[in-house]
C-alpha positions in Angstrom: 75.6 -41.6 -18.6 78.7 -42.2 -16.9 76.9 -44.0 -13.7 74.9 -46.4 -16.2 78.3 -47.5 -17.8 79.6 -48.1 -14.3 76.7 -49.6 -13.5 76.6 -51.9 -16.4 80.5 -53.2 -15.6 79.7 -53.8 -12.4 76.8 -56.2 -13.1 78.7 -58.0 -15.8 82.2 -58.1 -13.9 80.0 -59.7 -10.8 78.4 -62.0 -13.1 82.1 -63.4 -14.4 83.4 -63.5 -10.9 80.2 -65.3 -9.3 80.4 -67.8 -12.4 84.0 -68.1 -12.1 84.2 -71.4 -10.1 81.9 -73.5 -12.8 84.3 -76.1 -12.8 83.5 -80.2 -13.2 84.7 -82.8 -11.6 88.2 -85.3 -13.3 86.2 -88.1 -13.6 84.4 -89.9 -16.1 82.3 -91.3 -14.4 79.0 -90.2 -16.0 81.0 -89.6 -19.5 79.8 -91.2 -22.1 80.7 -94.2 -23.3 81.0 -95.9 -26.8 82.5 -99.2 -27.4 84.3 -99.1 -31.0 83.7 -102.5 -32.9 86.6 -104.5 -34.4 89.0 -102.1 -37.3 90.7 -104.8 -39.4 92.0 -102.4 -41.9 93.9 -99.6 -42.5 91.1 -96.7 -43.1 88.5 -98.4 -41.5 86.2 -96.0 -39.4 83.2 -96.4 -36.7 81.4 -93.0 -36.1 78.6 -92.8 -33.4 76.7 -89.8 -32.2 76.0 -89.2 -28.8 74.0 -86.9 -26.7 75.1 -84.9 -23.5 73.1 -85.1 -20.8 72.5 -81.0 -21.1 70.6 -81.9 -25.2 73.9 -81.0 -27.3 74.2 -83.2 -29.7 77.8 -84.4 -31.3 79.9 -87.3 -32.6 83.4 -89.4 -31.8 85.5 -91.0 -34.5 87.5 -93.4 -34.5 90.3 -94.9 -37.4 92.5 -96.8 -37.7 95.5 -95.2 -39.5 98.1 -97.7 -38.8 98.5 -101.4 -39.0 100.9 -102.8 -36.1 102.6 -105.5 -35.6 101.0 -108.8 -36.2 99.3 -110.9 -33.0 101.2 -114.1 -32.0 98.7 -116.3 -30.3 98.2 -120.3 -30.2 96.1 -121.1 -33.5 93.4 -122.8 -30.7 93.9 -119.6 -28.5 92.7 -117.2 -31.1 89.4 -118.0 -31.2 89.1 -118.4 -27.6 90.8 -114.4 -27.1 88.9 -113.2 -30.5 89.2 -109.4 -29.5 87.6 -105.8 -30.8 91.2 -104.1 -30.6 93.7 -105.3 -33.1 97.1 -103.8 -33.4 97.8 -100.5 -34.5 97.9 -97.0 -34.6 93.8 -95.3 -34.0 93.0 -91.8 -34.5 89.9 -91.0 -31.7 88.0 -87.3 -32.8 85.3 -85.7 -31.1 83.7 -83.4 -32.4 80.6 -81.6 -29.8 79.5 -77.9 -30.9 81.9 -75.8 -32.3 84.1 -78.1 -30.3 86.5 -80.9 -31.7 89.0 -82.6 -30.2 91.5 -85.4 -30.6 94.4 -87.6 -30.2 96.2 -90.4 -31.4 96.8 -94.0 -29.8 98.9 -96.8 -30.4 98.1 -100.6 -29.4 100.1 -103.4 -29.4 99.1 -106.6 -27.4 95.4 -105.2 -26.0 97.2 -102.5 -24.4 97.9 -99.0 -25.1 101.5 -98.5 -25.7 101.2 -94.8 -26.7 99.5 -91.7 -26.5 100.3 -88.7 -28.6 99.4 -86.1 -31.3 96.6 -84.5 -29.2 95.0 -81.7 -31.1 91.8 -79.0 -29.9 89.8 -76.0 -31.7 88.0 -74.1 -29.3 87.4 -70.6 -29.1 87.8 -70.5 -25.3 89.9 -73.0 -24.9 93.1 -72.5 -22.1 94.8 -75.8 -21.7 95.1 -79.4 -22.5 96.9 -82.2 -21.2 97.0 -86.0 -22.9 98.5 -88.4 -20.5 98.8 -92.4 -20.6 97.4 -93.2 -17.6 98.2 -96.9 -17.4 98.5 -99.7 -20.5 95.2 -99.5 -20.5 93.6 -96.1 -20.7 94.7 -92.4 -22.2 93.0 -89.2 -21.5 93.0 -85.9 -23.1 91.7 -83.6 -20.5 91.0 -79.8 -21.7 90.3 -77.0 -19.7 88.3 -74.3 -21.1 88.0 -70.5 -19.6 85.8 -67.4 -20.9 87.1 -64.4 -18.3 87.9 -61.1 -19.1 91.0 -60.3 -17.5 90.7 -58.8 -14.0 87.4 -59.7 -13.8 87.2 -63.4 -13.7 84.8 -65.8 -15.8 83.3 -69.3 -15.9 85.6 -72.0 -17.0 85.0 -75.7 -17.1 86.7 -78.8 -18.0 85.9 -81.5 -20.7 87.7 -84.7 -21.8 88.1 -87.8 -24.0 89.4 -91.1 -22.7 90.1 -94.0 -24.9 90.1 -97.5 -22.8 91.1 -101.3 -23.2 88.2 -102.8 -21.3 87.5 -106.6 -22.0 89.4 -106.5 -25.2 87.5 -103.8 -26.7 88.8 -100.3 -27.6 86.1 -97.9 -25.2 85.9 -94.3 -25.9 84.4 -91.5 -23.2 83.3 -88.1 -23.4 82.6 -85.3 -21.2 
């Protein structure tokens, strides 16, 4: 009886260590995307679902929670500049699985001025780090790990971006 339990460890401590370097890419390259149409008001919401490319199915939020300081522009120039993004504080969620996820961005100008309040529930989760990356783009990347300790286990990465591309506010996930 004592063998078979040793035996058993073994196998699953050689599982978690052979797994143990499951670990994607930074990039978002094959994230997915979702531009966010224009939120006027305070309140106002878009939610889309997505699918990942391995079936799971989940959705991304995003509100507006705080009006900002009001555009200057030429009265001829604003229709020639009409943008999605309008000033103000946005809330971006994500919510994939059991997963959800989340930060908060202000925008003044068509540019991301600040990135803060980042939030996660995940069982496994280890880490998470929300930077501004330039005036145009934030990313919350989270780092997610299942070992048993001394033994190793997979661990992989995921992440939401929020992007000023064109004048529209661009959310990714992966």
């Amino acid at each position: 009886m004592k063998k078979f339990l040793i035996a058993i460890l073994a196998f699953i401590g050689a599982f978690f260590v052979l797994s143990g370097n499951l670990v994607q890419a930074d990039d978002f390259d094959n994230a997915i995307a979702n531009e966010i149409p224009r939120l006027q008001y305070v309140g106002d919401s878009h939610t889309e679902e997505f699918t990942t490319a391995t079936g799971e199915k989940g959705t991304i939020t995003v509100t507006k929670i705080e009006e900002g300081e009001p555009e200057i522009s030429f009265r001829w120039l604003h229709w020639h500049t009409r943008s999605n993004v309008s000033n103000g504080t946005y809330n971006v969620n994500v919510i994939l699985g059991a997963s959800n996820a989340g930060f908060t961005v202000t925008v003044n100008n068509k540019k991301i001025t600040r990135a803060y309040d980042p939030w996660y529930f995940h069982i496994v989760a280890s880490s998470a780090t929300l930077t501004l990356d330039s005036s145009t783009q934030a990313t919350y990347n989270i780092n997610f790990n299942a070992s048993i300790p001394w033994l190793g286990g997979p661990s992989w990465s995921g992440g939401v971006r929020a992007r000023i591309e064109n004048g529209a506010l661009v959310t990714y996930v992966r």
